[in-house]
N, C-alpha and C positions, 0 to 999 in steps of 0.2 A: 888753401886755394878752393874756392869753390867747386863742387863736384859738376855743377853745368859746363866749366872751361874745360874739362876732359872731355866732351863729346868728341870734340875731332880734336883734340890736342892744343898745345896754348894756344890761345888766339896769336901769340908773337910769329906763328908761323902760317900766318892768313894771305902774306905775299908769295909763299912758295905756293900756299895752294892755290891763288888763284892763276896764278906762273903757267901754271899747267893743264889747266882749264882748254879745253878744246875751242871752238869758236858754236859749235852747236849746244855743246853745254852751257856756253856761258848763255847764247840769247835764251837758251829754253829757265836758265835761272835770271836771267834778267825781268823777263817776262810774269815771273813768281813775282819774282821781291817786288817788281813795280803792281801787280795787283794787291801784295800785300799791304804795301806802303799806301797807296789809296784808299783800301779797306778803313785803315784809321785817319786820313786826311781828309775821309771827307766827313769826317766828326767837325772838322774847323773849319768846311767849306771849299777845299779846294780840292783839284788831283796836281797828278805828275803824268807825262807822256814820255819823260826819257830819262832815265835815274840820273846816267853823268852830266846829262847838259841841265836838268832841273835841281841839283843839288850843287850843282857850282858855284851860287852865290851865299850858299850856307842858310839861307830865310827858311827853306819849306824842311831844310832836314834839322834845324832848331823847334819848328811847329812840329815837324812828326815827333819828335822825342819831349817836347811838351804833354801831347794827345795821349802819346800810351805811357808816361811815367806819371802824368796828373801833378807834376811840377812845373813850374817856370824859371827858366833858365834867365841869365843876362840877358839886359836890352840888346837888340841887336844891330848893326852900321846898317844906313839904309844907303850909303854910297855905292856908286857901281864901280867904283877905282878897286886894282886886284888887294891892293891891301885890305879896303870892309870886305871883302870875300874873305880872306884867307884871316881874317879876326872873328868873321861870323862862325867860320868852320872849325876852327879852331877852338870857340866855346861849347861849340857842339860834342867834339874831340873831347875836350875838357869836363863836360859834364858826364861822357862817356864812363870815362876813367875814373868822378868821384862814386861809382856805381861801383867800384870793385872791378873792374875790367883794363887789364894789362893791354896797353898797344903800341905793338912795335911794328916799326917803319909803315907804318900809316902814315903820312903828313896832312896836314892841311891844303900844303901847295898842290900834290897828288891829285886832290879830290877838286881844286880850284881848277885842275888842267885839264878835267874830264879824264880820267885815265879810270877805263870802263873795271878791270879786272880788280884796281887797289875801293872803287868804290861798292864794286859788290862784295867784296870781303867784310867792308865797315858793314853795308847793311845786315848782313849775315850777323857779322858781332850782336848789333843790336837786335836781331832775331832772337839768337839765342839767349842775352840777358835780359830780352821783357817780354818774350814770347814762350820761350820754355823752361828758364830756370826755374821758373817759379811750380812746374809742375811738379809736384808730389805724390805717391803711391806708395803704399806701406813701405815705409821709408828709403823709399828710391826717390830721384830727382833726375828730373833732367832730363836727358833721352831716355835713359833705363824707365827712368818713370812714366814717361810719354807712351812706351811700348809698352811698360804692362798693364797703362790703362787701355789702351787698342786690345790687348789678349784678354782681358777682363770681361770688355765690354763684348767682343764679336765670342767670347767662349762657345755659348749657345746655339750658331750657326754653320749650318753644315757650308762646307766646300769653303770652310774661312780660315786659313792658318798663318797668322800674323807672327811672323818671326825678325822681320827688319824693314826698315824704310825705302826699299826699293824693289824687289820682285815680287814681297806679299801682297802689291798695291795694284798688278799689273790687268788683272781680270776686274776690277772694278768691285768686285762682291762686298772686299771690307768696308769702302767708301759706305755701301748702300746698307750696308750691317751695321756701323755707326750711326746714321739715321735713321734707321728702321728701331734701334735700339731704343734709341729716347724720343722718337716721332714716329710712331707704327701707322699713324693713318695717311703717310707724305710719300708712304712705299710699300707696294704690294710684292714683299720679299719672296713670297713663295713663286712668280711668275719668271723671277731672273735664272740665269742659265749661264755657265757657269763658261759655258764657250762662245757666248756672245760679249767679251769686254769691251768694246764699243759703247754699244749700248747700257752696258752695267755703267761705265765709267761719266760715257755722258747723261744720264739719269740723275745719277748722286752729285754732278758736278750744276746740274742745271736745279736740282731743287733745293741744294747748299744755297745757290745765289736767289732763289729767287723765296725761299720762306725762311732760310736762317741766316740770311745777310749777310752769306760769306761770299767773296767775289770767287769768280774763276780764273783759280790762281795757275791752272794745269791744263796742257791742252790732249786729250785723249787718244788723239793717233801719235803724238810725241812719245805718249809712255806706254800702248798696244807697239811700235815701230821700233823703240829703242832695248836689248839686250836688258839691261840695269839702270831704272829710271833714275833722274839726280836724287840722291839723298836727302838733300839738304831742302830742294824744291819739294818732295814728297811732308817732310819733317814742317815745312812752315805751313805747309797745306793743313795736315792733321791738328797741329796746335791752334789752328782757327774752330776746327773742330770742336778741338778740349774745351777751348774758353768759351766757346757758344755754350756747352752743356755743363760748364761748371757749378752756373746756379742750380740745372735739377739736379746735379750730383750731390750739392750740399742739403737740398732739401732732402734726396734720399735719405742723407748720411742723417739728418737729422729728425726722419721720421723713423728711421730704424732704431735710433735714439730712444724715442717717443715710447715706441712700440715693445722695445727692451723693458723696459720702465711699468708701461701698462701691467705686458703682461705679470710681471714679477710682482705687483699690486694685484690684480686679478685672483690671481693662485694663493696667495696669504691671504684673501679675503675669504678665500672657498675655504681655506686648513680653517679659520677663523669660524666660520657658521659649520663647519662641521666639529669643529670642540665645542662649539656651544652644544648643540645639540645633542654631541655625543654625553655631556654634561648633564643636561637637563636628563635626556632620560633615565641617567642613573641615579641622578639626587630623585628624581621622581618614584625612582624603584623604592629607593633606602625610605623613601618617607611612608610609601604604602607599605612595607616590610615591617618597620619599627611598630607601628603600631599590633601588630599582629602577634610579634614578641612581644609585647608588655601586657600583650591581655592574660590577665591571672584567676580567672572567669574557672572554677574550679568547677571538676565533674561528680559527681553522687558513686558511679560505678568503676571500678579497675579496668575494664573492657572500655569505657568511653576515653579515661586518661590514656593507655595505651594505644590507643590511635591517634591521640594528640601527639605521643611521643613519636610513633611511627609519620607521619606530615611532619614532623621536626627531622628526622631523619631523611625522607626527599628533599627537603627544602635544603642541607646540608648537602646531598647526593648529586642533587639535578639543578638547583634553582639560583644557589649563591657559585658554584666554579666559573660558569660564563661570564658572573658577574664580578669575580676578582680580575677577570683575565681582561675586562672593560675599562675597568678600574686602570690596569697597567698601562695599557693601551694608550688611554686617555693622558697620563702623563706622559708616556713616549713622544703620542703627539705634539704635545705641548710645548716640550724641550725643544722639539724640531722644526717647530714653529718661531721659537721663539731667536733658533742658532739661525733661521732662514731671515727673518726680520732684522738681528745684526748685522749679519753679513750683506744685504742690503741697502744698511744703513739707512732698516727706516725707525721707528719707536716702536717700543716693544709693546707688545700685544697683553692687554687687559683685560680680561674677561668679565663680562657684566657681573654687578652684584652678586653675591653669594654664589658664582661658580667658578671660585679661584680653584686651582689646585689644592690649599689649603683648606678651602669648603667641605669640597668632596673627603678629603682625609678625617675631617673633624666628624664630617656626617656619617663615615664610613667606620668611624670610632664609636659613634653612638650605636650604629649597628650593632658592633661586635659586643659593645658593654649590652643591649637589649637582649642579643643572641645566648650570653654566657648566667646572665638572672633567668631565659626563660630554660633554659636546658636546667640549670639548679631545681627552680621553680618545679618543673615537670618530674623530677628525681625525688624531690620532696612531697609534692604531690603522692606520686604513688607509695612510695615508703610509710604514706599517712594511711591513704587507702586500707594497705594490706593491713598494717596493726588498726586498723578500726574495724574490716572482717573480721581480723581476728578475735579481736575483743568483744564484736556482736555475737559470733557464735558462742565464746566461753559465758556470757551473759545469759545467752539462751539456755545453755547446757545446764548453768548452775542454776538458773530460776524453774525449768522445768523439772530438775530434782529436788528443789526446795517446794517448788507445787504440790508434786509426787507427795511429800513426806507430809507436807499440811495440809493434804486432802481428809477429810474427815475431823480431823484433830477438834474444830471448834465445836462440831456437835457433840463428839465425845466430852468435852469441857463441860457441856452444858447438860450434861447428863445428871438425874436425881437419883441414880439406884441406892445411894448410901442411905438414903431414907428408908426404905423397907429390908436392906443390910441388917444379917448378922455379925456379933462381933467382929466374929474372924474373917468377917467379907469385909468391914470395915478397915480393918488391921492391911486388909491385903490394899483394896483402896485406896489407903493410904499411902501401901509401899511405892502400888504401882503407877501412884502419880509424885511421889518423889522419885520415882525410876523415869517418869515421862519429862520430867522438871531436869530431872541429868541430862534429861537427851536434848532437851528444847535449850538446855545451854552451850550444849555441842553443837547445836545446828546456828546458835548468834554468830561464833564467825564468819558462817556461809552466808547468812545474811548482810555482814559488813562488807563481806567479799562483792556480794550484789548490786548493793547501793554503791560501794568505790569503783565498781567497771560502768556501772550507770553514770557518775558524776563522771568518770575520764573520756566516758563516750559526749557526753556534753561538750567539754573541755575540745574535744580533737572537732568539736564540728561536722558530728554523724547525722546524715542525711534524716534517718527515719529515728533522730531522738526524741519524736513525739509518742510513738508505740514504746518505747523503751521507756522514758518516763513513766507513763501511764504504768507500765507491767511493774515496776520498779515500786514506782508509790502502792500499787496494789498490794504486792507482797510484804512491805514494812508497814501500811496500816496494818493488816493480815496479821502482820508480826506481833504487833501493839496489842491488838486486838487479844491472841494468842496469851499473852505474858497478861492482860488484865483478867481473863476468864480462867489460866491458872491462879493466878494468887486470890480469886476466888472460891476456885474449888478447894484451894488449899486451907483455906479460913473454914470455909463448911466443915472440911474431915479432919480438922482438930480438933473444931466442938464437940465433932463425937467421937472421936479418940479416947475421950475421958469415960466411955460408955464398953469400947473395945479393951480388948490387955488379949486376945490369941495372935498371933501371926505365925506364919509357915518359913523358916527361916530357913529353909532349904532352897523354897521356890524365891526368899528374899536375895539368899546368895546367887540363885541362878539369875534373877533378875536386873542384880547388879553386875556380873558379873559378862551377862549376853549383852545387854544393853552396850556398852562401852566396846564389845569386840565386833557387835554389830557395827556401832560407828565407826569402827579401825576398818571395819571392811566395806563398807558404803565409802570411806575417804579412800581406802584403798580403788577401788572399783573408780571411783571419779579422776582420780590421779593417772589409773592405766589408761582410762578415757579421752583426758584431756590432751586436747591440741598445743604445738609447740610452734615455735618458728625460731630460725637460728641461721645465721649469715658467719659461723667459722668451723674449722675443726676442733678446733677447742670448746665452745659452745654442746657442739654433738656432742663428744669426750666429756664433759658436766654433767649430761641429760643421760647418759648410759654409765656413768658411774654411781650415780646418784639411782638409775634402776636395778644395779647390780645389790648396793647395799638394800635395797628393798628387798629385794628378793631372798637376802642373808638372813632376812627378817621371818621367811615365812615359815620354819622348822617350828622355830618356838611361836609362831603364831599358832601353829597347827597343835602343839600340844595345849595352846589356852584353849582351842575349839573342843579338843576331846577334854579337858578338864571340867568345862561346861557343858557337854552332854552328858559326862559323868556324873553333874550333879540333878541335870534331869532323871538319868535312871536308876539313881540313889532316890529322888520320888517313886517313881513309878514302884519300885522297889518295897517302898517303905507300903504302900498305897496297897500294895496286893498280900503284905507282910501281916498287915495291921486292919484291913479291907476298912480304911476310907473313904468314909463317901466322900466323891469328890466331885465336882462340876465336870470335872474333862480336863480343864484348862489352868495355864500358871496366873493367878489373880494377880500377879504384882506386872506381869509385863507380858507382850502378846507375841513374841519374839520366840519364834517354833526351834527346834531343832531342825526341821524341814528346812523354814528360813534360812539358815545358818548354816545347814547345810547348802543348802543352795548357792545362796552366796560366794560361801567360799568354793565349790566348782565354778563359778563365773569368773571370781579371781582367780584361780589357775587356768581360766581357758585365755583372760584378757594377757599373762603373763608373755605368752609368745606371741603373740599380736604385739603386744607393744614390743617386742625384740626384733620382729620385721619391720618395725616402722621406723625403730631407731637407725636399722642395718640399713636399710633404704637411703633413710635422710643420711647418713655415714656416707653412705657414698654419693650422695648427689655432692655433698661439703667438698668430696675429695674430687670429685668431675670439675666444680665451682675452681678449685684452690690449681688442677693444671691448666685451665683458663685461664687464672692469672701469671700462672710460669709461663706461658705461651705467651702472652700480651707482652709480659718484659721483658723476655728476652729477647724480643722483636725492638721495644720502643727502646730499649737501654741502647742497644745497638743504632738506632735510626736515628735517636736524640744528637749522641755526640756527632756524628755523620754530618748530620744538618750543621751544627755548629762548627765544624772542621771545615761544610765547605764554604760558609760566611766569612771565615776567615782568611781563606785560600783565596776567593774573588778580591776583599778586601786588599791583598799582598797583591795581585796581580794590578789593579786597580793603580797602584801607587807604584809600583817596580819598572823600572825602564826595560827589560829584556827585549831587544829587538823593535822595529819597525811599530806604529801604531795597526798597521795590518796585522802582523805579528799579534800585539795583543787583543785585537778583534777577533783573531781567529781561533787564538787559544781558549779565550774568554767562549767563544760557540762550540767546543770542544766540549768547555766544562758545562756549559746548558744542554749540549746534547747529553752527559754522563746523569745531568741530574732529569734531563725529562725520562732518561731510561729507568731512572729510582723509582717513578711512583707506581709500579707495580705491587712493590714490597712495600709502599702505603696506603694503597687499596689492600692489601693483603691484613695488613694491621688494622685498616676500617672493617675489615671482615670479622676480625677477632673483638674488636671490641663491641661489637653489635652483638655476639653471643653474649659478651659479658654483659652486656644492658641487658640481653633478652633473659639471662639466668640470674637480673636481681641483685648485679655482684656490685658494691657502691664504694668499695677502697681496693690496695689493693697494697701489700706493705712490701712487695718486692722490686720495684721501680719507681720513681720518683716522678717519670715524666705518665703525664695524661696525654686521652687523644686531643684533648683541645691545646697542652702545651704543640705536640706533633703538628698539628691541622696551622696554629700560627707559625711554627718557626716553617714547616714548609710552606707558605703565600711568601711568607718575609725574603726568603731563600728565592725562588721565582722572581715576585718583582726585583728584589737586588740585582739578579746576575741579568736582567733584563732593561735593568736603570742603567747596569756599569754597562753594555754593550752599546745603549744608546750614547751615553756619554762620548765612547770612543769613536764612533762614527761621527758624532758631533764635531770632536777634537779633528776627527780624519776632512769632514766637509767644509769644518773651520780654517785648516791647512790650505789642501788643495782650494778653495775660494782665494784664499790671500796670499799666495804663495809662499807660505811658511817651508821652508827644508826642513828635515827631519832631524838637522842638527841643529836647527832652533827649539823644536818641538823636544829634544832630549835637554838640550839646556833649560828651557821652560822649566819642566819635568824636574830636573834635579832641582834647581832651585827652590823652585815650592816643594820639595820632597825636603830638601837642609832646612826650611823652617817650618816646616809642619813635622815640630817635633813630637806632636801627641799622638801623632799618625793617622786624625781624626776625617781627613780629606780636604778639611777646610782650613784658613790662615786665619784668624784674629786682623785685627787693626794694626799692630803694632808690628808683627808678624809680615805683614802684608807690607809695612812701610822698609822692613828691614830687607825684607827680599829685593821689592822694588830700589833700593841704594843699589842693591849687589848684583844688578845689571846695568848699570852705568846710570841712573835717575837721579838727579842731583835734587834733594827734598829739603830743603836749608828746616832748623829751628824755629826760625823768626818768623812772623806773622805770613808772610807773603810764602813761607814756604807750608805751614799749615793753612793756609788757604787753598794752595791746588793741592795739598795732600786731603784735602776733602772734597775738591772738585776730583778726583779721581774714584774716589771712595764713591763717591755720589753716584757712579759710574757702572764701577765692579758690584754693588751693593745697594741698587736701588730701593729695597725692601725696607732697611736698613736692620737688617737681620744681628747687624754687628759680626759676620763671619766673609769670605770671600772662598768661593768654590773655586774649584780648578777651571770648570771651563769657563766661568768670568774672567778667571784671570787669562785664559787663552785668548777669548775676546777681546781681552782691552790690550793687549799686546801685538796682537795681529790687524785690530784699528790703529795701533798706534806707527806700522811700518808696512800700510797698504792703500791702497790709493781706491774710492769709490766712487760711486755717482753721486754728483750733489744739486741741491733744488736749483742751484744758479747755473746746472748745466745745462739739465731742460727747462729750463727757462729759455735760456740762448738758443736751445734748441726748436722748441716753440716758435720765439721771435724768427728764423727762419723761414719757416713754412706760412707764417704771418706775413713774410714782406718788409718785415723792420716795424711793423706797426703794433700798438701797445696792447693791442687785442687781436681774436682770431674768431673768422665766422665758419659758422654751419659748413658750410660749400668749401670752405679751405680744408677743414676737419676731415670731410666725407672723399675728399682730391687722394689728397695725400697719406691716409692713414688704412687698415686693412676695415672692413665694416663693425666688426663687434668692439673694437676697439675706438674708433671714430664713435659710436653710440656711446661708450662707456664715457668718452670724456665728455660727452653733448650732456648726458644726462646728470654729472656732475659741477659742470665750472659754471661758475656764478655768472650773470649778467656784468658785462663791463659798464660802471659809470663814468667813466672819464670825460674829457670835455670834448677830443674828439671822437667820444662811441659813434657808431651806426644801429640802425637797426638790428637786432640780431647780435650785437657783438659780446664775444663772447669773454672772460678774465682766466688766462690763460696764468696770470702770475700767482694770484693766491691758491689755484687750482697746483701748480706746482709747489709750493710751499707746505699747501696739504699733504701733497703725500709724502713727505718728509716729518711732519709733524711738528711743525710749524706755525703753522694755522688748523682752524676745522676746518674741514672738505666742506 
């Protein structure tokens, strides 16, 4: 039964009520109904003056039910014999009842005899089935619906409390609240008074009739006079009301529409230029970055490298964290733009040219590979540095003692005294340039030694290898030079060799004998000298054992030194024995006792120099080596951590425990425990910044670097900030479509049963089996791989070949919720249009709020149609567009 026939009970029982009808009620509902019944009669030209005597030939109450049903009934008798009356009323009766309306003991003959009480009950009937059945309000009907659009529309008004059809109405106020509501300029509401209803009452009833063409159905001292005004006279009053203002209600209802729509277009369009933007600036960043990495533009000095390396370490410190954290950001947004555009059901959001998501990743890749060649780059640099000081200085050291030693040497060469030589000066000359010829072959290694640090400094790309050549070439002509003007003198002092036969074979012993320990102590002497560099304990441990056996050495060194002075004071000896005349001097070599004396105090004083130097470096190797027990003991620990908690978000990710709040919340649980971690890896960037700054470039006790650490914690961050987006996506995806949380767990399990690799994602086929085992019928045969690809097409726009979980939330929560479509605002448009194929300026600017009224002005195309006007605007393709559809 329809829910209008309850208002006062079946109609079957409209003879009892009107049975009892007082005689002041009835004229005061007489009086109604015949204003109402005119209202629409004179759509067709005519009135009535007396309901029972104007409706007894059955003509004008066939025309009234023509005018408000917009049907035509049977011809009707135009005889005045009682039988065409009571066939006219009778069809009336009859078309009554094919309306869904039960009527008992009405008759025809009733309503032919004038019988006042059975005729106002028929009009009543028809009141209530073409005057208010048809009212609607969130999903009420009828009276109920009639009343809570009167409480709806008066809300907003003081001294208004509409609660039923007969004493809310008595002071007049609502009448003038319902007109003032949707006609504010017809009533100056603020001036009524709450205790004058007279006046309230006759106000609203005189500008009903005289601007919204509702008659005056009610008379104002009837219902200020009467206790409980009639109901039903109230009720047909107000539904005149409703239907005057039903067209602006639609139009509300469908600029509210409109308006929904806009805004929801508006806001995606701003998330939209703010991803761009947010985009641009950072592909902007990465591209002035990269280049800055890649420059390999190498420095001359150790001090100019290391402040390249320190600006690599701010750049690290200060200039890339904001920019990972932009980086996340930006796909956060992205995501949540894109679950807003779904759920909208508008097309998904595309980002211009080269700043997809995958742009930025790809760019952001190039980074990192520029970032990890310049830090290499920078490490090999200086590592080249130091061994190129180093090798300039041992360069220096051995040229300026090869200087030292071939100072003089060539004039000596080119000395003639063997000309005016006696024999035995001869003999000695000769010895003492086969003692000089021993020594000039002992000094060719050093020379090789020379020229191979001069060729490796070439080789390594030493700044000032122009001086070093030069000093290099100098010294091996020098050398050349040397070895050509010996084996001259050598040729001279054979010739006259054959002229000598004395020589002093004591000062020849001592000759040969000093000569060689002299060189054992000049290499000694250069050896205690020489500069080291070494990057382990074992290294040091090499360099100090290999001092130790030197030192083992120097007992019996010290007995060849007294054994050669012993053969100088076995001359001297001889010389004061024998009283030879003698020069002073040993002729075979110039090599003093003094010298050698000397000497060898210099090597005993360099001995404990170089045992501080060792002890020193000793312990720096050992400062060096708990550096590294400090770094790994830290990253050994931090490494697995980071990978423990990749795996926990990943488990949490896929496991159903609880509520999707639930895993939102846990999931912020675990990003609060890891943003509390990076203390302890600022702690670790502390520690490795000693180790860079002490030179240290391995490290054999841990496996992880600061660059493994520095990526798994970004990886770790973005992750547990991608999975939290996700789940709110999943949560926004819900609550939008009214998904329950025991769909959301069945989801859940099912993609979990076939996402057997645990990867996050389905496969194709994966995705088809799942999709069976929620009831999706996917036949084999052509027709069923056809929409198993129009689905695909769907889940996996990209066509990546994978499907994520929240596509597949997506497509399953489109597939059992109901959204706006272009065809609604369209309808809705056409509304506020008037039925007409277009919509102008001045309609736009009426009805709609102003930024939104501009936003549509400034994009719907001109109407061409055949009835355009001026100005008219294409409200249809304009709707299509933002669906994606058409271009805007």
């Amino acid at each position: 039964m329809p829910t209008w026939v309850n208002a006062f009970g079946t109609l079957g029982a409209v003879r009892t009520l009107v049975t009892h009808l007082d005689v002041c009620v009835i004229f005061n509902m007489e009086e109604t109904f015949t204003a109402w019944c005119n209202s629409h009669l004179r759509k067709a030209g005519t009135q009535i003056e007396n309901i029972e005597e104007d409706f007894r030939d059955g003509l004008k109450l066939m025309l009234l039910l023509e005018v408000i049903s917009g049907e035509r009934l049977a011809k009707p008798e135009r005889g005045k014999m009682r039988v065409h009356k009571i066939s006219n009323v009778n069809k009336a009766l009859d078309f009554i009842a094919s309306k869904g309306v039960k009527l008992v003991s009405i008759g025809a003959e009733e309503i032919v005899d004038g019988n006042v009480k059975m005729t106002l009950g028929m009009i009543w009937t028809i009141i209530l089935r073409f005057a208010i059945q048809d009212i609607s309000v969130e999903e009420t009907s009828a009276k109920e619906g009639l009343l809570l659009w009167c409480q709806r529309k008066t809300a907003p008004y003081k001294n208004v409390n509409i609660q039923n059809f007969h004493i809310s109405w008595k002071d007049g106020l609502g009448f003038c609240a319902l007109i003032h509501r949707h006609r504010p300029e017809l009533i100056d509401y603020g001036k009524l008074r709450k205790d004058d209803p007279l006046t309230n009452l006759n106000t609203a009833f005189d500008v009903a009739e005289k601007y919204l063409d509702i008659p005056k159905m009610l008379d104002a001292e009837d219902i200020v006079g009467t206790a409980r005004p009639d109901e039903k006279a109230i009720m047909t009053y107000v539904s005149s009301f409703y239907h005057a203002f039903s067209g602006a209600q639609k139009a509300e209802t469908a600029a509210n529409r409109i308006c929904k729509v806009l805004a929801v277009n508006q806001e995606n369009e701003q998330l939209m230029e703010d991803y761009e933007k947010l985009a641009s600036d950072l592909l902007e960043w990465i591209r002035r970055t990269i280049p800055w990495l890649e420059n390999r533009a190498p420095e001359n000095t150790m001090h100019a490298m290391q402040q390249k390396l320190e600006d690599f370490r701010d750049y690290r410190r200060l200039h890339k964290p904001p920019k990972v954290q932009e980086k996340c950001q930006l796909e956060i947004n992205f995501n949540t733009l894109q679950t807003k555009l779904r759920l909208s059901n508008r097309p998904a959001f595309m980002p211009s040219e080269g700043r997809m998501v995958s742009d930025i990743n790809n760019a952001w890749g190039c980074l990192e590979q520029a970032e990890k060649g310049y830090e290499e780059w920078l490490l090999n640099e200086i590592r080249r540095l130091e061994r190129l000081d180093h090798l300039a200085e041992k360069f220096r050291q051995k040229a300026s003692i090869h200087e030292a030693w071939t100072d003089g040497k060539e004039a000596m060469l080119r000395q003639k005294d063997y000309e005016t030589a006696t024999l035995s000066e001869i003999k000695a000359l000769l010895k003492k340039h086969e003692a000089f010829e021993s020594d000039l072959a002992a000094h060719q290694d050093r020379v090789e030694q020379i020229a191979a640090i001069a060729q490796e400094l070439n080789e390594l790309d030493y700044y000032d290898s122009p001086s070093v050549n030069a000093r290099c070439q100098k010294i091996c002509d020098q050398w050349d030079n040397l070895g050509a003007l010996t084996q001259k003198r050598r040729e001279a002092l054979e010739r006259t060799e054959k002229l000598l036969e004395t020589i002093d074979q004591l000062y020849l012993e001592y000759a040969k004998r000093a000569a060689p320990f002299n060189n054992w102590m000049e290499g000694a002497m250069e050896d205690l000298q020489d500069t080291f560099i070494v990057h382990t304990i074992e290294e040091i441990q090499g360099l100090t054992t290999a001092h130790e056996q030197f030192k083992a050495t120097l007992p019996d060194a010290d007995k060849e030194r007294l054994a050669i002075l012993g053969i100088h004071n076995e001359v001297s000896k001889i010389v004061q024995t024998y009283h030879v005349n003698m020069a002073g001097t040993n002729p075979y070599t110039t090599i003093t006792p003094q010298e050698i004396n000397g000497k060898w105090d210099h090597v005993r004083q360099l001995v404990p120099r170089r045992d501080q130097a060792l002890t020193e470096e000793h312990a720096r190797q050992q400062h060096n080596e708990r550096l590294r027990k400090q770094f790994a003991a830290q990253a050994n620990v931090i490494g697995p951590w980071i990978q423990t908690k990749m795996e926990e978000i990943g488990r949490i990710s896929i496991e159903m425990h609880g509520t999707l709040e639930d895993q939102l919340s846990h999931l912020r649980q675990y990003e609060k425990s890891i943003v509390n971690y990076k203390p302890k890896i600022d702690q670790l960037e502390g520690d490795h910044q000693l180790i860079q700054e002490a030179l240290i470039f391995d490290n054999k006790h841990t496996n992880y670097t600061m660059e493994h650490i520095r990526v798994g914690w970004e990886q770790l961050l973005t992750t547990i900030a991608r999975t939290i987006n996700e789940v709110e996506n999943q949560i926004l995806t819900r609550d939008a479509k009214g998904i329950s949380q025991e769909q959301m767990n069945e989801f859940r399990a099912s993609f979990n049963h076939f996402d057997r690799d645990h990867s996050g994602t389905l496969g194709p086929e994966e995705f088809k089996a799942c999709l069976i085992s929620l009831g999706y019928d996917i036949g084999n045969d052509p027709q069923g791989e056809a929409e198993f690809a129009r689905i695909m097409s769907i889940v996996d726009p990209n066509r990546l070949g994978v499907v994520t979980f929240q596509a597949f939330i997506d497509f399953m929560s489109r597939e059992t919720a109901d959204t706006d479509t272009a065809d609604q605002v369209m309808a809705s448009f056409k509304i506020l249009a008037g039925d007409k194929n277009y919509i102008t300026v001045d309609e736009l600017r009426r009805e709609l709020p102003p930024d939104q009224a501009e936003y549509c002005i400034a994009r719907m195309a001109p109407y061409s149609g055949p009835d355009a006007v001026p100005g008219a605007l294409d409200y249809m393709s304009f709707s299509t567009a933002l669906y994606g559809e058409s271009d805007l």
